[in-house]
N, C-alpha and C positions, 0 to 999 in steps of 0.2 A: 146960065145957071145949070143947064142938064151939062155942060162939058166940065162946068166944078165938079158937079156929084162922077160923073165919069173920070176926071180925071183922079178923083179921091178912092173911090173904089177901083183904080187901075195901084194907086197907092199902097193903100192895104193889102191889095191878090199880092202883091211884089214883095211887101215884107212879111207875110204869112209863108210864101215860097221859101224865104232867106232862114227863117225861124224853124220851121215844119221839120224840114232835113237835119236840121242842127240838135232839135228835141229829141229825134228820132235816134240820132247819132249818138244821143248820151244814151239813153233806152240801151242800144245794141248794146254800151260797153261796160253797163252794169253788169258784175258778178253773177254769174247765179248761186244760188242756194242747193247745199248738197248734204245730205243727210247718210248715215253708213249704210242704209240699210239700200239705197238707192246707188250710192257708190258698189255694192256688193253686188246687184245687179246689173248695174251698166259692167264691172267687169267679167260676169259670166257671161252677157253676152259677147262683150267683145272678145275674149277671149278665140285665141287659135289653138292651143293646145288642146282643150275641150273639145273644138270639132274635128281636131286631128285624131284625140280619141275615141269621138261619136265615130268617125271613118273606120278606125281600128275594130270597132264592136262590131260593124256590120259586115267587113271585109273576113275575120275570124268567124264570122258565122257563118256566111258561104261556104268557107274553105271545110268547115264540120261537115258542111250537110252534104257538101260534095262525096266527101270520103265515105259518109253512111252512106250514100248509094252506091257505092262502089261493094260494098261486103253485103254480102248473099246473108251469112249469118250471124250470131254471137255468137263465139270459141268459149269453153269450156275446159280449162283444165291444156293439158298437153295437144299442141295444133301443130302444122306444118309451117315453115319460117315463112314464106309468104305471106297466107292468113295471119299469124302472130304479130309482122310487120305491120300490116293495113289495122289492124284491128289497135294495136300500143297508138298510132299514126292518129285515129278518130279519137280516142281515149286522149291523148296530148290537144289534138286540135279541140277538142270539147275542153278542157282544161284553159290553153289562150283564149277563147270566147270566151270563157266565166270570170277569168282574169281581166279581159279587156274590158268587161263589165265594171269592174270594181275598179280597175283603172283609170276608167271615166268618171263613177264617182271620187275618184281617190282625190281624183286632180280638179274638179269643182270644188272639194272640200280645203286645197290647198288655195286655190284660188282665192277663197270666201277668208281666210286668213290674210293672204295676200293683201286685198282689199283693204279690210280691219286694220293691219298692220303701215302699211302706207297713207291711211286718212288720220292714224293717231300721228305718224309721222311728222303731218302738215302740222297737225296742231302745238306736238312739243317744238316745233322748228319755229314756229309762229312765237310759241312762249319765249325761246332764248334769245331772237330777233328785239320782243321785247323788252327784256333782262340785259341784251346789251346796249337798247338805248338807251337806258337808264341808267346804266356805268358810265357812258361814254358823257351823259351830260353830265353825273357828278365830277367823270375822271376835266370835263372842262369846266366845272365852276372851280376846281382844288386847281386847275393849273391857273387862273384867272386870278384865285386867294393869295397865290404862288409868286404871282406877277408883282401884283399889289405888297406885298410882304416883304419881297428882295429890295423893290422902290423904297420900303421907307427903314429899309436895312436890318428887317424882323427878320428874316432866314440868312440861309448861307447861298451861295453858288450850286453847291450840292443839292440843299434842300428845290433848289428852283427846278434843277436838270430834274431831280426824280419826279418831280410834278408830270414835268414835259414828258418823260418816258411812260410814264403813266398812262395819261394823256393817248400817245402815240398807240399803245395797246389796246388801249380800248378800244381806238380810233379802228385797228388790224379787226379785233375781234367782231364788232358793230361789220364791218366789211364782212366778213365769215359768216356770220350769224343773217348776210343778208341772201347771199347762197347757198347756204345752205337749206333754205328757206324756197330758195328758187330750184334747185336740186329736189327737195322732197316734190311740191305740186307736179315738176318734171315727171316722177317715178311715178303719182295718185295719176297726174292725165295718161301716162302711155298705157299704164295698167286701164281705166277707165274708158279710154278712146276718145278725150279730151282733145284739143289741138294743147301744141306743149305750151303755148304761151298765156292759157287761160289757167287764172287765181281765184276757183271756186269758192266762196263763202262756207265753211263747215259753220251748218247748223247740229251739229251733235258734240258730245261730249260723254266720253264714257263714263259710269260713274262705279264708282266700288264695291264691288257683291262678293263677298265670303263665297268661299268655296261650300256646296251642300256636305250636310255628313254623309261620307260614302263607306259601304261596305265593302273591303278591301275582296275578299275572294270573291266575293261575286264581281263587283269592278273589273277584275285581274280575268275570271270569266269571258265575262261581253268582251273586252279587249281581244281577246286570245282570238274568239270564232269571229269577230268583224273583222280583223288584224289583213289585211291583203299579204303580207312578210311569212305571216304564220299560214293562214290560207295556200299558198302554192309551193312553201315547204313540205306542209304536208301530202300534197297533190303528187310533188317527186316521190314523196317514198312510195305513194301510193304506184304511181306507174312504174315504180323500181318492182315493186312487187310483181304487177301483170307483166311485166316480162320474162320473171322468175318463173310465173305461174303456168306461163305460155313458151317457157323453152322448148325447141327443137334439138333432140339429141341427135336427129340424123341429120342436120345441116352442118358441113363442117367450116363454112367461112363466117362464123361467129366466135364473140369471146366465150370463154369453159363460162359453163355453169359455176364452178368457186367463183369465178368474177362477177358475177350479176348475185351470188350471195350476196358479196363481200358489197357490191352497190346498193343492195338494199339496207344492209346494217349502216351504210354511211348518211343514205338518203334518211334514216330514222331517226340517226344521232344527228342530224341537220335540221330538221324540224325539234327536236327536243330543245337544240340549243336556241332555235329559233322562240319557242315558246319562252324558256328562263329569261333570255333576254326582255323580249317583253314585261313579260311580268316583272323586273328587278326596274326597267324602264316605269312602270306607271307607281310601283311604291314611292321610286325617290322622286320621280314627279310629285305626286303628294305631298310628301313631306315639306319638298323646295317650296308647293304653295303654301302651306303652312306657314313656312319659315318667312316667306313674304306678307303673310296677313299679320305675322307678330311687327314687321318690320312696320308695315302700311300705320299699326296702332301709334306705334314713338314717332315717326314722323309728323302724326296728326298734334302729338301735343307738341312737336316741337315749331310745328304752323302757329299753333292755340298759342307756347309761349314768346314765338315773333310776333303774331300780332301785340300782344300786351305789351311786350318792348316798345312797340312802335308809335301804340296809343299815350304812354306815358312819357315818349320821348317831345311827341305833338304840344301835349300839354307843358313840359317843361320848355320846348320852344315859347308856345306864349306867352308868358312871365317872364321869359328872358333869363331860363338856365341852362337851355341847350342849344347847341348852332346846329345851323342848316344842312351844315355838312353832318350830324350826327342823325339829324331825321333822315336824312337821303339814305345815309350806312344803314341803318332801321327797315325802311323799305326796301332795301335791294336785297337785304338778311331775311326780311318776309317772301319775298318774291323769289330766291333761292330756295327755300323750304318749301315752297307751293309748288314750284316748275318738278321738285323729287315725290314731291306725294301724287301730284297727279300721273309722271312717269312710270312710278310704280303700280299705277293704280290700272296704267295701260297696259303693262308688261303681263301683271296679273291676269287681266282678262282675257290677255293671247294667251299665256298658257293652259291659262282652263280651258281654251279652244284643244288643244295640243290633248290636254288629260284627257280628253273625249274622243278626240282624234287623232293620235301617236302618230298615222304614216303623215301629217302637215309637219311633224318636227323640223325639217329642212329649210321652211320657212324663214321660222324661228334663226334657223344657221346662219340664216345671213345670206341662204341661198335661194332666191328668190323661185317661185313654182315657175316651173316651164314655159309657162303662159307667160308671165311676165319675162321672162329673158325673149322668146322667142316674139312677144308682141314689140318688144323694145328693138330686133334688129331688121322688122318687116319696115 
């Protein structure tokens, strides 16, 4: 009796062992869940551009501080070429620190796009993956109809081949739509610090927010003094000037005085044009969002009037006054409408990132922030 029970309970330890690992195994290869706001995190930190700039900030601040102990004192007006040199030399190097500062944020703030831009990615890639299996099974139930039709001599030869081409396309496209798909997660894990072959679950979905009413000149304002472009244009003129300020007339291995004029009127008209551009930059920004919120509006009804098509086409399916091929064409016309309103509705929400923050526009470019190219070739 006790070598039953022993040998029953030696039974059970064995297939608890077999089962345990196996559980545990599906465990591991669940998805996880990823949110953007966690996505935007995981790639600030993983980011190397960031702490190549964190490096830049502290490396420029040294070299400042160096140079302020080097000068006895602050120049004043007309100096020796020497002192004038060491002094323009601290005045620059204080400049690269406050730049390298903003440079760090510049490039978190690219970054934080970056992210946004790559996890909507997954999800319109997700959407057309979907939209082509559902071409690809109507493009095979019409070649199927196709089949059946030439057999009982309802079509032509012609008519059969363009099924089959059909068919074939969709088949191509379903293939595309399936890497493309696998491409986007690629770009969200390298940017993320994902391994490349993990297919996170996006729990988010962005959703449609009007742009606030904003006040153009003061908008056109904050941009100009946050602007890092506008920022250290101005900074040249500025140090065009303290070298004007602090010419040596008795040193004769520099350029004339006309020439360090002539580079400060240039350094001034490089910041002015620095500023127009901006400012002509965040108007037509505007407007283009505008011009997207009137668009977002007809798209919605043109969702609102696919649906109604599709609910009417339902109903005349069931009474037997539409075919199945016309519900399918229904749904695929709804689900074509829905994949551009939510597109647009992502596109939208990046560039309000952009109106906010003009130097991420490169993003936008197609040119991905530094962090992601240079995480992608580590």
């Amino acid at each position: 009796m006790h070598k039953r029970v022993i040998i029953l309970m030696l039974a059970a330890f064995l297939i608890c062992s077999i089962i345990s690992p196996a559980i545990a195994g599906d465990e591991a290869v669940q998805p996880r869940g990823l949110t953007i706001e966690q996505a935007i995190d995981m790639a600030l930190t993983h980011s190397k551009s960031i702490r190549q700039a964190s490096y830049d900030v502290n490396r420029s601040e040294e070299v400042r501080d160096n140079l302020a102990q080097q000068l006895d004192y602050v120049p004043r007006g007309q100096t020796d070429y020497a002192t004038g040199q060491l002094y323009t030399g601290l005045v620059t190097s204080d400049m690269y620190y406050r730049m390298a500062q903003k440079t760090l944020t510049m490039e978190e703030d690219k970054v934080m796009l970056s992210a946004y831009k790559a996890y909507t990615d997954v999800i319109k890639a997700g959407q057309e993956l979907e939209y082509a299996q559902k071409s690809f099974n109507q493009a095979a139930w019409l070649q199927n109809v196709a089949y059946l039709s030439y057999e009982q001599g309802m079509i032509s030869q012609y008519d059969k081949t363009a099924a089959e081409v059909q068919y074939q396309a969709a088949q191509n496209s379903l293939n595309t739509a399936r890497q493309s798909l696998d491409n986007a997660f690629l770009t969200l894990n390298q940017l993320i610090g994902l391994d490349p072959g993990e297919s996170p679950t996006l729990l988010d979905k962005p959703a449609f927010e009007t742009l606030e009413p904003v006040n153009m000149d003061e908008k056109i304002a904050k941009t100009l003094n946050a602007s890092p472009s506008v920022w250290l244009a101005e900074q040249a003129a500025k140090i065009a000037e303290t070298q004007l300020d602090l010419y040596d007339f008795t040193y004769q291995g520099q350029d004339p005085y006309e020439v360090k004029e002539v580079d400060v009127s240039k350094a001034k008209l490089s910041a002015q044009d620095a500023k127009e551009q901006m400012s002509q930059f965040i108007r037509t920004l505007h407007n283009n969002l505008l011009t997207m919120e009137q668009g977002y509006a007809s798209l919605q009804e043109a969702v609102r009037l696919a649906q109604e098509d599709l609910r009417i086409k339902k109903l005349k399916h069931e009474i037997g006054l539409a075919t199945r091929t016309e519900v399918q064409a229904a749904e695929l016309a709804l689900q074509a409408q829905q994949k551009s309103l939510d597109a647009l509705a992502f596109q939208h929400e990046a560039w309000k990132l952009v109106f906010d923050k003009p130097w991420t526009f490169s993003v936008m470019m197609g040119s991905t922030s530094t962090s992601a190219a240079s995480d992608t070739v580590q």
